[in-house]
MIBA-521799 format. One record per residue (C-alpha): residue number from 0; x, y, z. Coordinates in Angstrom, 3 decimals, padded with zeros to 6 digits, m for minus. Each point is the difference from the previous one (the first is absolute). Example, Ala and Ser with C-alpha at 12.3 -4.5 7.8 and 13.67 -1.06 7.14 Angstrom:
% MIBA-521799
[0, [012.300, m004.500, 007.800]]
[1, [001.370, 003.440, m000.660]]
% end
This chain:
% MIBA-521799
[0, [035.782, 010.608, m016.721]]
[1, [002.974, m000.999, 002.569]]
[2, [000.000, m000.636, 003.182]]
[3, [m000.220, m003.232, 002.701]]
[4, [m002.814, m002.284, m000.050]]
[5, [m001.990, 000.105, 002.719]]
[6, [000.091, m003.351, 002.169]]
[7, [001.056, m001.125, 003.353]]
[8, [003.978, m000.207, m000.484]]
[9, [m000.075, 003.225, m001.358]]
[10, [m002.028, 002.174, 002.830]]
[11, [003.551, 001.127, 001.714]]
[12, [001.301, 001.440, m003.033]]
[13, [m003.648, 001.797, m000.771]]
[14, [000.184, 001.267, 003.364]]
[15, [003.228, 001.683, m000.263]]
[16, [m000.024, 003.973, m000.682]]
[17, [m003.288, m000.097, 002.155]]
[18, [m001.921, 001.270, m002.461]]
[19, [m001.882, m003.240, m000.327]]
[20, [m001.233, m001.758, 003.238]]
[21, [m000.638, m003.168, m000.044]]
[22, [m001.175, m002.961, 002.516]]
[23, [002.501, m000.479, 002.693]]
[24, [m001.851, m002.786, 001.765]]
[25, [000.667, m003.376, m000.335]]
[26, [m002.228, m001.266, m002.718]]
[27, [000.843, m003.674, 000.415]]
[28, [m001.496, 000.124, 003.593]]
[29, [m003.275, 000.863, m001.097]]
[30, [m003.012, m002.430, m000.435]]
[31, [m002.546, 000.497, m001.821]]
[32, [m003.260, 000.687, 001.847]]
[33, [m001.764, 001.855, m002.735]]
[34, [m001.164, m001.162, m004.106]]
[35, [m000.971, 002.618, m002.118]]
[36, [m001.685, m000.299, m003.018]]
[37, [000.267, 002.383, m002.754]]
[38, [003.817, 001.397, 000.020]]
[39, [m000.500, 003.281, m001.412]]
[40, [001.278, 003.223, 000.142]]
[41, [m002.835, 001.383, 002.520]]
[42, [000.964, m003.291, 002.187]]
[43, [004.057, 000.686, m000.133]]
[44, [m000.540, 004.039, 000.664]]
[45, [m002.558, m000.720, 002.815]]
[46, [m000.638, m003.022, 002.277]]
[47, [003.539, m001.820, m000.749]]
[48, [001.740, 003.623, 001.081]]
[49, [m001.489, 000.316, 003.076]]
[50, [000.998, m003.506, 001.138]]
[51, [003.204, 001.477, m001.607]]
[52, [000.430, 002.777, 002.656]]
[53, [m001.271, m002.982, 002.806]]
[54, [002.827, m002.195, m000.893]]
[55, [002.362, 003.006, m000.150]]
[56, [m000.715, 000.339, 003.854]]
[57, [001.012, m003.722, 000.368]]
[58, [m003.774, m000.694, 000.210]]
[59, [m002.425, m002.317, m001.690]]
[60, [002.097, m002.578, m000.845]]
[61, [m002.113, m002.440, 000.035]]
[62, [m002.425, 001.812, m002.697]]
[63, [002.020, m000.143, m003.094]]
[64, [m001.974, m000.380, m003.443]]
[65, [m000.359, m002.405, m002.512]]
[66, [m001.160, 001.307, m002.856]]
[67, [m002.598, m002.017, m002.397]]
[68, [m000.163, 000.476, m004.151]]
[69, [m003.029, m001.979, m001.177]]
[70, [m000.244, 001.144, m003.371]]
[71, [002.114, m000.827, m003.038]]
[72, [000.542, 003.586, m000.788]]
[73, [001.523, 000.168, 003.952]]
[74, [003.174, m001.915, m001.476]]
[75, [001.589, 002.934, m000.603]]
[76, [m000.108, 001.707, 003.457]]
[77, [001.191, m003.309, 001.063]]
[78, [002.900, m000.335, m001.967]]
[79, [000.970, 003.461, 000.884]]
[80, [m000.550, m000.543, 003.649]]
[81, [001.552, m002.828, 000.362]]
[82, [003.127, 001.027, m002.107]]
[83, [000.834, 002.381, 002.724]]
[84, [m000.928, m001.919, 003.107]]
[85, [m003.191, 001.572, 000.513]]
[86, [001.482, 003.342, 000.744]]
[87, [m001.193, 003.470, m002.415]]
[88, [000.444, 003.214, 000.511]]
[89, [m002.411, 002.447, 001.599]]
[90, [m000.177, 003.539, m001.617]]
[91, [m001.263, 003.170, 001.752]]
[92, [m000.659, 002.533, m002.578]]
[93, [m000.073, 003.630, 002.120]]
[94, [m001.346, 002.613, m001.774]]
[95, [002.671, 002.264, 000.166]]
[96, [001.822, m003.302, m002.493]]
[97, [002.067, m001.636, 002.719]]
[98, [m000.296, m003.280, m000.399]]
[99, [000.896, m002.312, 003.202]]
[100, [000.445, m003.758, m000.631]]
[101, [m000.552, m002.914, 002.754]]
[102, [000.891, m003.562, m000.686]]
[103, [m003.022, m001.599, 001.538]]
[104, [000.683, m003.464, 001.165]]
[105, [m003.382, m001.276, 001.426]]
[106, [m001.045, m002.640, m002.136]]
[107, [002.892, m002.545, m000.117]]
[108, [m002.137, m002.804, m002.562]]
[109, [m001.916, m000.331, m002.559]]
[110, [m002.023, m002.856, m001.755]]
[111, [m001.315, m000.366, m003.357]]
[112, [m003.186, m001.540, 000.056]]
[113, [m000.554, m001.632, m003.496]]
[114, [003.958, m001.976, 000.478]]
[115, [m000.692, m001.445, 003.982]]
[116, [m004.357, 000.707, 001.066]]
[117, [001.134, m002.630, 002.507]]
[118, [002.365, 001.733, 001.769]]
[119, [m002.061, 003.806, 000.225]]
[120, [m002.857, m002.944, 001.638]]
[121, [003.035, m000.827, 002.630]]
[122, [000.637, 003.621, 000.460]]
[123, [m003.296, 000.595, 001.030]]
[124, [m000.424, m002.631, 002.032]]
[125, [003.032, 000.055, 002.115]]
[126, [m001.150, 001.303, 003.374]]
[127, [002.840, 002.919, m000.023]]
[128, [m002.219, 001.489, m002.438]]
[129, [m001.683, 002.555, 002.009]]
[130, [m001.149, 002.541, m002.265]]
[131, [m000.895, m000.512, m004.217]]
[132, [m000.473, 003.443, m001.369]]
[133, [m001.541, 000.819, m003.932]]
[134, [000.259, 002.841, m002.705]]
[135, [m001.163, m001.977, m002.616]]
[136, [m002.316, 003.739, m000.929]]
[137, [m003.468, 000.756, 000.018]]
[138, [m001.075, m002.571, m002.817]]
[139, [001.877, m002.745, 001.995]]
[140, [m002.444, m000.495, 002.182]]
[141, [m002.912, m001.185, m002.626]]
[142, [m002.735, 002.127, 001.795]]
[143, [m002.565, 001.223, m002.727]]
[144, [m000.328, 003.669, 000.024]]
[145, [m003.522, m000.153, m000.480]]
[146, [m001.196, m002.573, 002.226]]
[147, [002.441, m000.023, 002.251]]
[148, [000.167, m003.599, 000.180]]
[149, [002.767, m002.573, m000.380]]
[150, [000.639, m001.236, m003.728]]
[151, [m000.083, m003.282, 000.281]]
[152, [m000.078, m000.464, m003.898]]
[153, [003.366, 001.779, m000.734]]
[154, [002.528, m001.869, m002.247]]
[155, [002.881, 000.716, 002.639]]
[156, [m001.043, m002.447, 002.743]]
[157, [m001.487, m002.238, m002.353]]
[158, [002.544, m002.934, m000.145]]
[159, [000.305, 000.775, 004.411]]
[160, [m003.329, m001.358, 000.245]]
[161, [000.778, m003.156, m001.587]]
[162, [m000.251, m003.167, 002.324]]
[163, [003.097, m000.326, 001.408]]
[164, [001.773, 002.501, m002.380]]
[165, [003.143, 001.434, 001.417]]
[166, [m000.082, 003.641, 000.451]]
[167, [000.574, 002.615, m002.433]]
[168, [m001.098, 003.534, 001.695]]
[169, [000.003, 002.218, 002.770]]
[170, [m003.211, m001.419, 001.125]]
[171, [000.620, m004.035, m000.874]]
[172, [003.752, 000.376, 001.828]]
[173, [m001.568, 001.843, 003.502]]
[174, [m003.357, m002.280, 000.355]]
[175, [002.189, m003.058, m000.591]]
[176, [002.925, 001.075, 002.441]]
[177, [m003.365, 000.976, 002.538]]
[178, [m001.262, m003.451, m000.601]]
[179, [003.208, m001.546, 001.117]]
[180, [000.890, 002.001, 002.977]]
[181, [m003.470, m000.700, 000.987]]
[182, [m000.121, m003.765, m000.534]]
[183, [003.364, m000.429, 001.904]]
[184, [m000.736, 002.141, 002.940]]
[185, [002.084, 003.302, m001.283]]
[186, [m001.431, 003.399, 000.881]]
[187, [m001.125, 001.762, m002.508]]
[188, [001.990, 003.009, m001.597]]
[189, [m001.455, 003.447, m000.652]]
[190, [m000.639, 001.224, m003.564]]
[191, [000.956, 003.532, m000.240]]
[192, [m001.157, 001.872, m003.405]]
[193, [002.394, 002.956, m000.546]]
[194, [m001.802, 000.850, m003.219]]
[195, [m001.397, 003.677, m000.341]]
[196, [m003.700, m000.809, m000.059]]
[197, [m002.395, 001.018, 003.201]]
[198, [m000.433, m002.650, 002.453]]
[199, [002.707, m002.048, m001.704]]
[200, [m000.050, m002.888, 002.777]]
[201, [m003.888, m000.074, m000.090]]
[202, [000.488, m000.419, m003.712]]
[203, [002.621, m002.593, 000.409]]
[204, [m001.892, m002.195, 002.590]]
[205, [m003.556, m000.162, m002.098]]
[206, [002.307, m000.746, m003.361]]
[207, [001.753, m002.434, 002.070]]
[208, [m002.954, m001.787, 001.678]]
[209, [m002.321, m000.221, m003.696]]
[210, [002.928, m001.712, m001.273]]
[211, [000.346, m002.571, 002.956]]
[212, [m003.556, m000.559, m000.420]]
[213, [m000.190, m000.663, m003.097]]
[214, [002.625, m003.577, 000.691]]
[215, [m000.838, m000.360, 003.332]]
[216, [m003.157, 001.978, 002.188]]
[217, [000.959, m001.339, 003.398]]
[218, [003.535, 001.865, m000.753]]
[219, [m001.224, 003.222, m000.894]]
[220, [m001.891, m000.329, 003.457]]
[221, [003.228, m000.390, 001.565]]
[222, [001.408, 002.693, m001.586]]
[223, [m001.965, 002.944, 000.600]]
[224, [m000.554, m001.095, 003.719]]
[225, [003.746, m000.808, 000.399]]
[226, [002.090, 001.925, m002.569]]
[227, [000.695, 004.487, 000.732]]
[228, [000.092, 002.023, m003.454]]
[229, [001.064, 003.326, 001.593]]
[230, [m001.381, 003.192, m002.054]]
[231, [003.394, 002.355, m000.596]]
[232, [000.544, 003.264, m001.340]]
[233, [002.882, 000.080, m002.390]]
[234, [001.961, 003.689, m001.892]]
[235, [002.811, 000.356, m002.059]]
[236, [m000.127, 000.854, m003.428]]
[237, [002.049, m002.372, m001.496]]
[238, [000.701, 000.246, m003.894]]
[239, [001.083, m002.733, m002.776]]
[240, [003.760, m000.255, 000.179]]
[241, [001.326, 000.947, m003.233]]
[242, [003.184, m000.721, m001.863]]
[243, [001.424, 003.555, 000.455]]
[244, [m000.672, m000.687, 004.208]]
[245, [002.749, m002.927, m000.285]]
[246, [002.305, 001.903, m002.323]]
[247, [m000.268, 002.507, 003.159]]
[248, [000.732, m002.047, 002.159]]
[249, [002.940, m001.604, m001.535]]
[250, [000.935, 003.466, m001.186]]
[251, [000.012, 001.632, 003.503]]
[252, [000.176, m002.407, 002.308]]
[253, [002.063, m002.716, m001.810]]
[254, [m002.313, m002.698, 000.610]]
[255, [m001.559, m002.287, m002.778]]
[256, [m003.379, m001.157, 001.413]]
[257, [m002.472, m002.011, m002.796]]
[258, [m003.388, 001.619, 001.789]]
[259, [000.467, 002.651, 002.638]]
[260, [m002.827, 002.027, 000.957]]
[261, [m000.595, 003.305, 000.360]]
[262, [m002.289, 002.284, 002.024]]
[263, [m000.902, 003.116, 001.769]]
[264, [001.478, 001.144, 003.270]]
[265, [m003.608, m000.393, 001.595]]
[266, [m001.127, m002.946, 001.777]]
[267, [m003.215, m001.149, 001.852]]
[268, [m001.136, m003.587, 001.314]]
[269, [m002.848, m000.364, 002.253]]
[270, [m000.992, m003.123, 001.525]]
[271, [m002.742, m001.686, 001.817]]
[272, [001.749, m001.801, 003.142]]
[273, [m001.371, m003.258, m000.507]]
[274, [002.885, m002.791, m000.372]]
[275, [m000.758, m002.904, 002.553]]
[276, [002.886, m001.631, m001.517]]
[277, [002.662, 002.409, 000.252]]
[278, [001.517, 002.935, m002.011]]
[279, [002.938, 001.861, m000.350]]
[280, [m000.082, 003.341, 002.199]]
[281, [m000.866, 002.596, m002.674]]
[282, [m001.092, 002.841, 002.251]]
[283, [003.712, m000.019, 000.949]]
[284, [000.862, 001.530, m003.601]]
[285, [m002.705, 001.910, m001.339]]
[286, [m002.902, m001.817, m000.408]]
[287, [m003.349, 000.466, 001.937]]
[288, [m001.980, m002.773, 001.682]]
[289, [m003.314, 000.793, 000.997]]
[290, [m003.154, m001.385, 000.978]]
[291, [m001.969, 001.044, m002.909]]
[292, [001.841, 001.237, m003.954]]
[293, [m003.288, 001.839, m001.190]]
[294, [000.712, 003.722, 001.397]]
[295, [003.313, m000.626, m001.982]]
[296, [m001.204, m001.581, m002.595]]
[297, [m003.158, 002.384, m001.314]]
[298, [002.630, 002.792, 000.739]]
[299, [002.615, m001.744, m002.999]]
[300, [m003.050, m001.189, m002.293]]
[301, [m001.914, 003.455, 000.127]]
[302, [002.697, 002.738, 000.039]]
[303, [003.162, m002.068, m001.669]]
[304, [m002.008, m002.629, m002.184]]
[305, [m002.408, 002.702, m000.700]]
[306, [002.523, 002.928, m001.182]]
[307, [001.758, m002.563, m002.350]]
[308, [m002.937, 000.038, m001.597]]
[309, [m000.385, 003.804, 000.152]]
[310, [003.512, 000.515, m001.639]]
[311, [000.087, m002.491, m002.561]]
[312, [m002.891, 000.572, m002.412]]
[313, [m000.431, 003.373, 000.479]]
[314, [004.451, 000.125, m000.780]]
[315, [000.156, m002.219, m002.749]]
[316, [m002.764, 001.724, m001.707]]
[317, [001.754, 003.444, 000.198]]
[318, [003.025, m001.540, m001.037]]
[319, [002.198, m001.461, 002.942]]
[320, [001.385, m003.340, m000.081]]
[321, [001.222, m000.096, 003.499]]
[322, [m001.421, 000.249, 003.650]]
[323, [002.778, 002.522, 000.902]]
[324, [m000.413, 002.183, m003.224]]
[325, [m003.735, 000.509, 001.476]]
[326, [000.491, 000.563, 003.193]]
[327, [002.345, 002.726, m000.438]]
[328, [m002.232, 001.936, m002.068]]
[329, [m001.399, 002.169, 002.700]]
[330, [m003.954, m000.388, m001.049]]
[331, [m000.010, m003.637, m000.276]]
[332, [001.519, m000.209, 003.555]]
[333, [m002.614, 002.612, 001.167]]
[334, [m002.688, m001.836, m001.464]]
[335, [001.342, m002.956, 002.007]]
[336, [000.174, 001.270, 003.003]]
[337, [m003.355, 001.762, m000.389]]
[338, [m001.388, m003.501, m000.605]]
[339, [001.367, m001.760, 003.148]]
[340, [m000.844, 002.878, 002.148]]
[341, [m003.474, 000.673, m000.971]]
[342, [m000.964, m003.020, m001.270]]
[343, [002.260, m002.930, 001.082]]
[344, [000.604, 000.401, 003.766]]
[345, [m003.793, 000.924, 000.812]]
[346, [m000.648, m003.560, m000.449]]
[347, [003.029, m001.110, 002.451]]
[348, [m000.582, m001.358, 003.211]]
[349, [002.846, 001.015, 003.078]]
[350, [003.060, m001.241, m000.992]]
[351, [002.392, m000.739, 003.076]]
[352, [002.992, 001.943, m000.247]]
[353, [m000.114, 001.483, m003.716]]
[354, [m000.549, 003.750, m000.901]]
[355, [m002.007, 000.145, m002.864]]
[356, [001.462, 003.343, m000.835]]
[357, [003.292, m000.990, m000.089]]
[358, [m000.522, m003.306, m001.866]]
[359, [m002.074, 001.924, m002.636]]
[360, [003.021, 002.444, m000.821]]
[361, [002.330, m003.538, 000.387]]
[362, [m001.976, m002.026, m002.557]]
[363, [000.734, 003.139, m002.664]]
[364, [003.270, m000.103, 000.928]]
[365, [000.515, m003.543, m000.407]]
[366, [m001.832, 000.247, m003.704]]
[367, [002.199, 002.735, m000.584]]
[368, [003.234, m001.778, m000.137]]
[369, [001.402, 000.060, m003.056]]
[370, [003.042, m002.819, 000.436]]
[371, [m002.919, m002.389, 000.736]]
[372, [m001.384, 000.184, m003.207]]
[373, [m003.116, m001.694, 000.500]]
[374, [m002.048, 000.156, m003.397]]
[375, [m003.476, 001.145, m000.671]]
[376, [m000.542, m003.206, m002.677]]
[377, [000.112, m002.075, 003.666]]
[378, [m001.680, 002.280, 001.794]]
[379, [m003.001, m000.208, m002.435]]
[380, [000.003, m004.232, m000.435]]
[381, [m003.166, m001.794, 001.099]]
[382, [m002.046, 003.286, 001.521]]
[383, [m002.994, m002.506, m000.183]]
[384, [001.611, m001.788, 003.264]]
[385, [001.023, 003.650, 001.382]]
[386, [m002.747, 002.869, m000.467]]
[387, [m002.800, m002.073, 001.309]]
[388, [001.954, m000.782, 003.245]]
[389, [002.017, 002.846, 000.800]]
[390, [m002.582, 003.078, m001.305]]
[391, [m003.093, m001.110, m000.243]]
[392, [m000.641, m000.599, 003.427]]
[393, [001.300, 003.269, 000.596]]
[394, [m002.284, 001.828, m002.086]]
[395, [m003.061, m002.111, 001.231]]
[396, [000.849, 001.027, 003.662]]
[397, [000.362, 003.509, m000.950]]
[398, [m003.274, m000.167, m001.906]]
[399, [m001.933, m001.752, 003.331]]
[400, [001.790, 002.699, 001.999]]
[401, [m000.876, 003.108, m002.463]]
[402, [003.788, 000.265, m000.099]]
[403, [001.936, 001.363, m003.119]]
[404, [000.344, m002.549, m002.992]]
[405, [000.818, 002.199, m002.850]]
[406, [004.287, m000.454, 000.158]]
[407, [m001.124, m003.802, 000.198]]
[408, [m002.529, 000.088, m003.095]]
[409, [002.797, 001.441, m002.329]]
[410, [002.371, m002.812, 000.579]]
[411, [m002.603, m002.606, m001.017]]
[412, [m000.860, 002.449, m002.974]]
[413, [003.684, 000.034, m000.913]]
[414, [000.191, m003.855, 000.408]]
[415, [m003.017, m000.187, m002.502]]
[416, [001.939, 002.530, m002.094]]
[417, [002.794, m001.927, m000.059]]
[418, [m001.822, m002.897, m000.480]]
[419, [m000.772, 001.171, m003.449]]
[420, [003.357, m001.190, m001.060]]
[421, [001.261, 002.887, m001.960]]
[422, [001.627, 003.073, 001.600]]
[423, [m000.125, 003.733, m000.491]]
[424, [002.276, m000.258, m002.861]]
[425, [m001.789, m002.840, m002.220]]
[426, [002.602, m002.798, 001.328]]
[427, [m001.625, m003.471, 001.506]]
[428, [000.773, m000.718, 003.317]]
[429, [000.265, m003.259, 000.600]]
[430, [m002.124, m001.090, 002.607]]
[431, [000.625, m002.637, 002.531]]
[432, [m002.652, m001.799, 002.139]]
[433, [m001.872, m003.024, 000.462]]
[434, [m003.062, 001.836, m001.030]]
[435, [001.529, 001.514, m002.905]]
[436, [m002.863, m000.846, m002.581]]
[437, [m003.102, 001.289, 002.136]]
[438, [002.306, 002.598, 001.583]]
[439, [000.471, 001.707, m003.844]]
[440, [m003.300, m000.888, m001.102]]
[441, [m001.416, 001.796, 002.707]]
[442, [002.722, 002.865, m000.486]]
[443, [m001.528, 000.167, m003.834]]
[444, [m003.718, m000.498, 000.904]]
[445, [000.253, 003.248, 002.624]]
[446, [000.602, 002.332, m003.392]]
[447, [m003.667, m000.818, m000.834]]
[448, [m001.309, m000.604, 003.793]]
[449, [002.217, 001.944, 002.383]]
[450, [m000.937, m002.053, 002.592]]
[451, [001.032, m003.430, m001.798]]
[452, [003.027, m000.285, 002.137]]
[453, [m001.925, 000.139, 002.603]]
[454, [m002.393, m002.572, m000.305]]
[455, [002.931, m003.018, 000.883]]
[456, [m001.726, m000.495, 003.031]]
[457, [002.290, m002.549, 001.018]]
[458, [002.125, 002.974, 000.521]]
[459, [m001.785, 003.103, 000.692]]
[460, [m003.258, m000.939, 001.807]]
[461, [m002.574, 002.068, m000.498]]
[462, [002.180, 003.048, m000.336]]
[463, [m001.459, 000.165, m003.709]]
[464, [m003.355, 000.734, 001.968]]
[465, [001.244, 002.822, 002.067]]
[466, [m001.026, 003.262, m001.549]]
[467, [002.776, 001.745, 002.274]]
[468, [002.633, m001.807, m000.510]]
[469, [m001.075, m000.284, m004.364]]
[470, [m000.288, 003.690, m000.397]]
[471, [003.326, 000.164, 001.288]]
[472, [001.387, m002.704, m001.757]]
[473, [m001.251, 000.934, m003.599]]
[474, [001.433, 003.513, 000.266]]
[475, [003.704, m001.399, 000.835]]
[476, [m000.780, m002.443, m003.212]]
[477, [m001.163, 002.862, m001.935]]
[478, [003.220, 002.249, 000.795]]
[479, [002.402, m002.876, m000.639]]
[480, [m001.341, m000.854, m003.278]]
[481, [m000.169, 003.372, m000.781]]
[482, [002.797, 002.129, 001.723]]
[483, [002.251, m003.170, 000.822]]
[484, [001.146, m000.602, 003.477]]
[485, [002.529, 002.923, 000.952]]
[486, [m002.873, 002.557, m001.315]]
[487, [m002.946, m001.705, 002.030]]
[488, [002.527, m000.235, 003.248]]
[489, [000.983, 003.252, 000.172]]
[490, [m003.383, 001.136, m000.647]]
[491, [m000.806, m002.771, 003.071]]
[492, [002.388, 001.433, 002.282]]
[493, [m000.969, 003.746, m000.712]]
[494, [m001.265, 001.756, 003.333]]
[495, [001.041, m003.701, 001.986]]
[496, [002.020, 000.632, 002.749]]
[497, [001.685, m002.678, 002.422]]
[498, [m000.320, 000.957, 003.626]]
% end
């Protein structure tokens, strides 16, 4: 590869040609008024480029971002951040293969936890700090799936609840820096989850507040009486940057950049308004601020979440390997819009300012892009955190409201198909979840018992007790095992038409 290194001295000679644009504000006059933990890719292609576009109009500047690594394996993100002044390289992948590169200049430091805990603590604390903002993921937050409870038990926080230990996570840094600003008279930041999980900031707050209680109760108090965790909406699909994506980009565009990111064209960030402290002005470049996310947010989980689900078992099975290689094969895109429109949007309350038509035909659209490149083996990780939130409540709304449930019951027959960890041709499938052990046991037992897949109640309810929704679900089991998944879909979409 050849090209320049990406880095503050060399922005000018990036920008030249104009094929490249890259920040053309004044980075060393911005202060940092926002700490973000968790600097991934989803972080870089989402929240840090819309402050990116805000600074752009010679706004914000008072809202730049320190990024936090707390974990060991974060040193390499930080050594490639840091190498090149905090600046990477933003890469819209459009369908028809353009690609269109930004410089995104946003987040102008970065600390590494595990050399300085001290100085993330001073971060935290210093009252320009107005907003501290996660995507640490789902599992981040330590809330038990089953219980729905805090884990106060897990290995992660166990050296933060020390006496007087010195932070070491998320959670020991932000109720420490919240102690401090308390105890000398600072008001409070707000904790903004950007992780793509409903109710993200009402996850964030009762994670946050078990944690304070458990060092100090009269904190936690404080927090949850004193302390917003607004819910947001967040959309992009955002895949792993690969080694071939900065060959590209040196290739192309002549820049060497250790960890750009790359994305689709599409972008969506609703927020609740609810920042006593301050925030940047996102409505002024795309984002949404509203008074309440869950319109928006049912709409993502139940028709996007949903149809990931609908594409990826069902796709992999027959043979595909990629999101865009199913949703250009004509029936699996029927079938997915059949599902949203019959099944999906029923459940949907009004959502202000959306056409559900439209965003339907979008969402295939999006899946069908093949420079994206998003992979089915993703797409099918950890369904035990996905299914039971995104589909089940659909199909136990449809059921209450004699609504249609059969589109629904063949994606959680083709999860339990997959499940089984071999595919149509004899090869294993390598299965990844948190659940893996039950989830294949359960997979195997349903060859004897077709309803052993079923009976994780922790997942389904009592859909194993639903003669409706069984009947329907055994067939679809029957046919995959049987006819395999292209067979049993066509044979499902036979006489279906969309409206």
């Amino acid at each position: 590869m050849t090209g320049v290194e990406l880095d503050e001295a060399n922005l000018p000679h990036i920008a030249e040609g104009g094929s490249v644009t890259v920040p053309h504000y004044d980075r060393s006059r911005i202060s940092t008024g926002i700490v973000h933990f968790g600097v991934g890719g989803f972080f870089r292609a989402h929240q840090a480029m819309y402050l990116d576009r805000l600074l752009s109009q010679g706004k914000g500047l008072d809202y730049g971002i320190c990024g936090i690594a707390t974990l060991p394996h974060d040193r390499r993100i930080y050594d490639a951040m840091t190498g090149q002044d905090c600046l990477y390289t933003l890469v819209l992948k459009h369908p028809d293969g353009t690609l269109e590169p930004r410089v995104i200049g946003s987040m102008t430091s970065m600390l590494f936890a595990p050399d300085d805990r001290q100085a993330v603590i001073d971060r935290l604390t210093d009252p320009a700090t107005k907003i501290v903002a996660l995507t640490i993921t789902e599992g981040g937050y330590l809330i038990d799936q089953v219980t729905g409870q805090f884990r106060a038990d897990h290995p992660s926080i166990r050296g933060d609840l020390e006496p007087g230990a010195t932070p070491s996570t998320a959670f020991g840094f932000i109720v420490a820096a919240l102690a401090a600003r308390r105890a000398a008279g600072f008001d409070p930041f707000t904790v903004q989850s950007c992780d793509n999980l409903p109710g993200n900031g009402d996850i964030a707050k009762k994670a946050m507040s078990a944690f304070a209680r458990l060092i100090d109760p009269e904190l936690a108090d404080w927090i949850q009486g004193h302390v917003t965790f607004p819910n947001a909406m967040v959309d992009r699909i955002t895949p792993v940057t690969t080694d071939a994506d900065r060959e590209h980009l040196a290739e192309q565009f002549g820049i060497m950049d250790a960890w750009p990111v790359v994305c689709e064209p599409f972008t969506q960030w609703v927020i609740e308004d609810h920042f006593p402290a301050g925030r940047p002005a996102w409505e002024e470049v795309g984002a949404q601020l509203v008074a309440d996310v869950v319109p928006y947010e049912l709409m993502k989980l139940r028709l996007l979440n949903a149809s990931h689900q609908g594409l990826t078992y069902l796709g992999f099975l027959a043979g595909y390997r990629y999101a865009h290689e199913v949703c250009s094969d004509q029936l699996f895109a029927d079938f997915l819009l059949y599902y949203m429109e019959r099944e999906g949007s029923p459940t949907l309350p009004l959502v202000p300012g959306v056409d559900l038509d439209a965003y339907r035909h979008q969402l295939v659209d999006r899946f069908a892009n093949p420079w994206v490149r998003d992979t089915l083996a993703r797409l099918c990780a950890e369904t035990s955190d996905r299914i039971p939130k995104w589909l089940v409540p659909v199909i136990t709304e449809n059921l209450a409201a004699d609504g249609d449930i059969d589109a629904s019951a063949l994606i959680v027959a083709s999860w339990a198909r997959y499940a089984e960890g071999v595919d149509e041709h004899g090869e294993s499938i390598d299965i990844v979840d948190n659940d893996k052990e039950r989830v294949m046991a359960a997979a195997q037992d349903s060859k004897g018992d077709p309803l052993a897949f079923l009976a994780m109640q922790d997942y389904f309810g009592d859909l194993g007790q639903n003669e409706r929704f069984t009947a329907v679900y055994t067939a679809h089991l029957a046919s995959l095992r049987e006819h395999g998944a292209r067979a049993t879909l066509a044979a499902f979409m036979a006489g279906r038409r969309l409206t």
